[in-house]
C-alpha positions as protocol buffer text, in pm:
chain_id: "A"
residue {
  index: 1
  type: UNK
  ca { x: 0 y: 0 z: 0 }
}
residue {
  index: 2
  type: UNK
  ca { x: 161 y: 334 z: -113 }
}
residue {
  index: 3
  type: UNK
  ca { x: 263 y: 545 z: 198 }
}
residue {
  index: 4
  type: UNK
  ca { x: 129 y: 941 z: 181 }
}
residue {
  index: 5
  type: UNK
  ca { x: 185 y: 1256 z: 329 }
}
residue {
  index: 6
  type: UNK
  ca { x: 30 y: 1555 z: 325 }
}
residue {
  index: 7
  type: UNK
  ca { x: 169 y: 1886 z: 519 }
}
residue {
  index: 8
  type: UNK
  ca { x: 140 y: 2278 z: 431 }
}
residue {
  index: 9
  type: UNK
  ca { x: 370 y: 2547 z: 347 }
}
residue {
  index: 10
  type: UNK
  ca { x: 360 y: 2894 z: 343 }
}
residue {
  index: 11
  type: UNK
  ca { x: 630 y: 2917 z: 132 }
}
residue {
  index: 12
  type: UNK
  ca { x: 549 y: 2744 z: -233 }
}
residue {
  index: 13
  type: UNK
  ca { x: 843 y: 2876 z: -424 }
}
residue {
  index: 14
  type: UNK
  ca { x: 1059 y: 2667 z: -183 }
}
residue {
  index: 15
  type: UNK
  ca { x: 899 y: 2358 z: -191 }
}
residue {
  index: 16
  type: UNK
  ca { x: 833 y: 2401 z: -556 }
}
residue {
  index: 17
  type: UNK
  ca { x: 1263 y: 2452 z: -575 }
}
residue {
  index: 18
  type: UNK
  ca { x: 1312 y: 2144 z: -315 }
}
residue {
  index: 19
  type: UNK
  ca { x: 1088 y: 1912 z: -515 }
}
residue {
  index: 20
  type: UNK
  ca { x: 1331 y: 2032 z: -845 }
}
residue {
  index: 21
  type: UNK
  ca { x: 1638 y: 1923 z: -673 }
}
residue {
  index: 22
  type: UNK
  ca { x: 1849 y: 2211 z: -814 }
}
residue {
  index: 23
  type: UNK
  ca { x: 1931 y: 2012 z: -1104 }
}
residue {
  index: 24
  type: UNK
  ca { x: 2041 y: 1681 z: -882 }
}
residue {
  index: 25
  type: UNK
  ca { x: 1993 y: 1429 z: -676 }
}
residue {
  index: 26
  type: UNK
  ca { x: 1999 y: 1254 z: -313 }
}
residue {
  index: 27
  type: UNK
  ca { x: 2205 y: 1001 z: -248 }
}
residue {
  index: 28
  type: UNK
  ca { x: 2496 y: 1096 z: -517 }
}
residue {
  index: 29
  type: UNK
  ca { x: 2181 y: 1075 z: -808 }
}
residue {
  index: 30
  type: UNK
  ca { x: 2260 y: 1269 z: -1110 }
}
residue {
  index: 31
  type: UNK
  ca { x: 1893 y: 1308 z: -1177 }
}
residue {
  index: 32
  type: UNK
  ca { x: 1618 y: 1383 z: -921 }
}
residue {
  index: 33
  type: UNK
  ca { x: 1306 y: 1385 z: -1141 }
}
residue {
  index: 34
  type: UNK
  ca { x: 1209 y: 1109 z: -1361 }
}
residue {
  index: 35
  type: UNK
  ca { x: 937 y: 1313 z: -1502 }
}
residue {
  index: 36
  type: UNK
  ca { x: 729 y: 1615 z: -1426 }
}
residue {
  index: 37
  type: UNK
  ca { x: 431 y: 1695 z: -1498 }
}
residue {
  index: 38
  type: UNK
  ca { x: 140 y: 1970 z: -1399 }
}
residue {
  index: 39
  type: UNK
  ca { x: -236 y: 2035 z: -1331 }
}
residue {
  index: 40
  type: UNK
  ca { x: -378 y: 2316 z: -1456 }
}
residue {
  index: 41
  type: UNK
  ca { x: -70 y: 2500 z: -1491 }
}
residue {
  index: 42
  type: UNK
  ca { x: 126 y: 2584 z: -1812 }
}
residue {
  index: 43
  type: UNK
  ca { x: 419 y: 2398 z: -1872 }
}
residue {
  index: 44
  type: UNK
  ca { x: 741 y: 2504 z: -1831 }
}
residue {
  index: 45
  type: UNK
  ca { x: 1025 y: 2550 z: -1535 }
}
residue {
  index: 46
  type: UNK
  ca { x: 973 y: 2579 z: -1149 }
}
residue {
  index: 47
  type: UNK
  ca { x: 1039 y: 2949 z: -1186 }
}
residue {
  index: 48
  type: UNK
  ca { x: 752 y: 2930 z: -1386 }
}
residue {
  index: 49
  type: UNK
  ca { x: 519 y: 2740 z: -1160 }
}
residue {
  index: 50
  type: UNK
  ca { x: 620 y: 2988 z: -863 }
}
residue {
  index: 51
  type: UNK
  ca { x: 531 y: 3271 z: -1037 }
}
residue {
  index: 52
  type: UNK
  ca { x: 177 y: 3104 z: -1117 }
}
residue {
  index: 53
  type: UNK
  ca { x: 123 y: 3002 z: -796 }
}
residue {
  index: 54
  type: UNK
  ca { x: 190 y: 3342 z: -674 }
}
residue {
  index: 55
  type: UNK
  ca { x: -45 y: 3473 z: -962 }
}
residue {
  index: 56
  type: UNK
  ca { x: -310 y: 3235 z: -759 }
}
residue {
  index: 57
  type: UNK
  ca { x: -236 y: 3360 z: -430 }
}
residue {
  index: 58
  type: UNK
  ca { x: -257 y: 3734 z: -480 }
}
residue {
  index: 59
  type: UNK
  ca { x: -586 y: 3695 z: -658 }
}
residue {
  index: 60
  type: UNK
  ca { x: -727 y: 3547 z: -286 }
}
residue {
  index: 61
  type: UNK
  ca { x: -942 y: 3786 z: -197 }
}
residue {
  index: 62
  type: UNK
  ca { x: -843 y: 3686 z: 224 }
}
residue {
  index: 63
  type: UNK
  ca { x: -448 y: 3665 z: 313 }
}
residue {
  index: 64
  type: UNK
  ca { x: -318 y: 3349 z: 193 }
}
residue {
  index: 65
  type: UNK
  ca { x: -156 y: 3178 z: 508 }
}
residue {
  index: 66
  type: UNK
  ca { x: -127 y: 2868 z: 357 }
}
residue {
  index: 67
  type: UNK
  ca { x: 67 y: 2911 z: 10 }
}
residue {
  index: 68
  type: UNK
  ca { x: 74 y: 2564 z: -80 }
}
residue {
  index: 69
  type: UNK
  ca { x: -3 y: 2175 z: 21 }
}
residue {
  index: 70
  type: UNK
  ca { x: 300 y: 1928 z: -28 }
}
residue {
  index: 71
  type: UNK
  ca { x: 209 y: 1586 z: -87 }
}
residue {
  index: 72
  type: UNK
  ca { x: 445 y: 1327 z: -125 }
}
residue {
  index: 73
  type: UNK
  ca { x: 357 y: 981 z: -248 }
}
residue {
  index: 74
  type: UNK
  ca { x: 559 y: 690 z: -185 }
}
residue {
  index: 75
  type: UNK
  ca { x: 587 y: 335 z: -322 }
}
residue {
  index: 76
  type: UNK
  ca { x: 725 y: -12 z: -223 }
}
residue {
  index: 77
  type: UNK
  ca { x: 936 y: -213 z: -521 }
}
residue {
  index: 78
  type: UNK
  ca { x: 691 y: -468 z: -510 }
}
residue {
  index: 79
  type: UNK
  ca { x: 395 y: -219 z: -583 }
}
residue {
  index: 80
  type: UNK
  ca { x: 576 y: 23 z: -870 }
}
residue {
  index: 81
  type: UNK
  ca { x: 965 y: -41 z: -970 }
}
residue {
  index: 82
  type: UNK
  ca { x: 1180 y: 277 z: -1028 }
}
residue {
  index: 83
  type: UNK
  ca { x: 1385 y: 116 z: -1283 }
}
residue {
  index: 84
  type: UNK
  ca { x: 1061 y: 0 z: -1475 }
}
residue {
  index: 85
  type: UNK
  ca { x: 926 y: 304 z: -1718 }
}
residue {
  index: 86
  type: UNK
  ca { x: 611 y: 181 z: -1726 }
}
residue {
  index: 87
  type: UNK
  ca { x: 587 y: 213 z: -1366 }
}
residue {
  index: 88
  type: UNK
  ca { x: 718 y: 581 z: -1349 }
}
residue {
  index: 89
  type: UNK
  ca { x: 435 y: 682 z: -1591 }
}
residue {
  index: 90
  type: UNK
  ca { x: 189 y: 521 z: -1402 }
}
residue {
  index: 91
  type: UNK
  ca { x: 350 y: 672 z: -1092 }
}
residue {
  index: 92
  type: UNK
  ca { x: 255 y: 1032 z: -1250 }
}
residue {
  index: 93
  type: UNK
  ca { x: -78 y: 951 z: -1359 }
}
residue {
  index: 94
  type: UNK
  ca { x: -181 y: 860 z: -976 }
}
residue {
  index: 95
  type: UNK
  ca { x: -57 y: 1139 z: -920 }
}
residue {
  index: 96
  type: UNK
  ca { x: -285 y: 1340 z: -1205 }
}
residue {
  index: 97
  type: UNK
  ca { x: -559 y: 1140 z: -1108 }
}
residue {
  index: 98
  type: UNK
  ca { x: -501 y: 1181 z: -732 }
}
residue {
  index: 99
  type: UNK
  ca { x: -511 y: 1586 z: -795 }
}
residue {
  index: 100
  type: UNK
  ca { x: -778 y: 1572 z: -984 }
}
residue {
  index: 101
  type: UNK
  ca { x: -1052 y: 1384 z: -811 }
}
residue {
  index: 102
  type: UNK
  ca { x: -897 y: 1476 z: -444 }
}
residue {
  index: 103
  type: UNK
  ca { x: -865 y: 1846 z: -551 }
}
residue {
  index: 104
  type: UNK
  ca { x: -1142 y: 1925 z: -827 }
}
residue {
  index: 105
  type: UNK
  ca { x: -1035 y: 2291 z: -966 }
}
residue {
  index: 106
  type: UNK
  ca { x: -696 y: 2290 z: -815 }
}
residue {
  index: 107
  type: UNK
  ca { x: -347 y: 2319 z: -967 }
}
residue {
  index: 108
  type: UNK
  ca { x: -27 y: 2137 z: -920 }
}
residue {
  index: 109
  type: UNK
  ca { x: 333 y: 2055 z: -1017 }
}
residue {
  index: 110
  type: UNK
  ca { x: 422 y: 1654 z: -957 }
}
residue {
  index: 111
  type: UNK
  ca { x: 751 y: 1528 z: -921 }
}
residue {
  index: 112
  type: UNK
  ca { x: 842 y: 1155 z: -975 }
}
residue {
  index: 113
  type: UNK
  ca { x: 1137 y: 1087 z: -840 }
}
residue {
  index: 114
  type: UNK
  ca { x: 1386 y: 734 z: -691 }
}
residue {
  index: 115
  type: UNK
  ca { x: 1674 y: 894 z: -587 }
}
residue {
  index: 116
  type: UNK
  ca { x: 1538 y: 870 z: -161 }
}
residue {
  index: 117
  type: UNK
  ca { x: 1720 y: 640 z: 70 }
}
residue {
  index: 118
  type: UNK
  ca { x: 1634 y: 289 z: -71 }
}
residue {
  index: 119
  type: UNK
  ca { x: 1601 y: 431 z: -468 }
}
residue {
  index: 120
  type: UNK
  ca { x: 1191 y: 383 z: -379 }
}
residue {
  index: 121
  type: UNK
  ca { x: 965 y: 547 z: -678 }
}
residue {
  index: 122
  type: UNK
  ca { x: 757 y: 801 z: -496 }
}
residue {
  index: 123
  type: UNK
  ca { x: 593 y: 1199 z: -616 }
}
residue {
  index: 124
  type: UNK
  ca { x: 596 y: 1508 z: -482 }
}
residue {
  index: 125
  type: UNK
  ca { x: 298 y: 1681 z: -570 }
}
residue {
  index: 126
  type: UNK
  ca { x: 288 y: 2091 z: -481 }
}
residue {
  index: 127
  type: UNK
  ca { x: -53 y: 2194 z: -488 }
}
């Protein structure tokens, strides 16, 4: 069973850079993201997704305490194996899918990364 966890930030540019990985890796990974992918947002960098998320915010009309949620969605080898493609992909489309029903209407970056202590496939999802 996949292991979740959900916590808030009021920072969303900083998650958004932490989920990124500044170009690498834990654990001596050259890579940190296997894919990314978004909800409701327009493609493009993490800059870009801060700056839409703070487009979002400021258009609250109450003060926005809470910038964003951080999910993170983790899975055993014998459930989804990093090293399988096929698995990644279906990784991120939980993920999608997970947004979307969970959070009708709301936007989010997703992450799928291995490169945790045990090279376990598991999301970050910034919402």
């Amino acid at each position: 069973m996949p292991y979740t966890r959900i916590s808030s930030t009021t920072n969303a540019a900083a998650a958004l850079k932490y989920a990124e990985g500044h170009g690498h890796g834990h654990n001596g990974n050259v890579h940190r993201n296997l894919s990314v992918a978004t909800v409701g947002l327009l493609p493009g960098s993490v800059a870009s997704y801060s700056r839409q998320f703070d487009l979002i915010n400021r258009k609250s009309q109450r003060p926005v305490k809470v910038q964003a949620y951080r999910i993170v969605i983790s899975y055993s080898p014998n459930e989804l194996d990093a090293k399988n493609p096929n698995d990644v992909m279906k990784a991120e489309l939980i993920a999608k899918q997970f947004v979307e029903k969970t959070y009708p209407g709301h936007k989010a970056a997703i992450f799928v990364q291995n490169d945790g202590k045990g090279g376990k496939l598991h999301t970050h999802i910034i919402l």
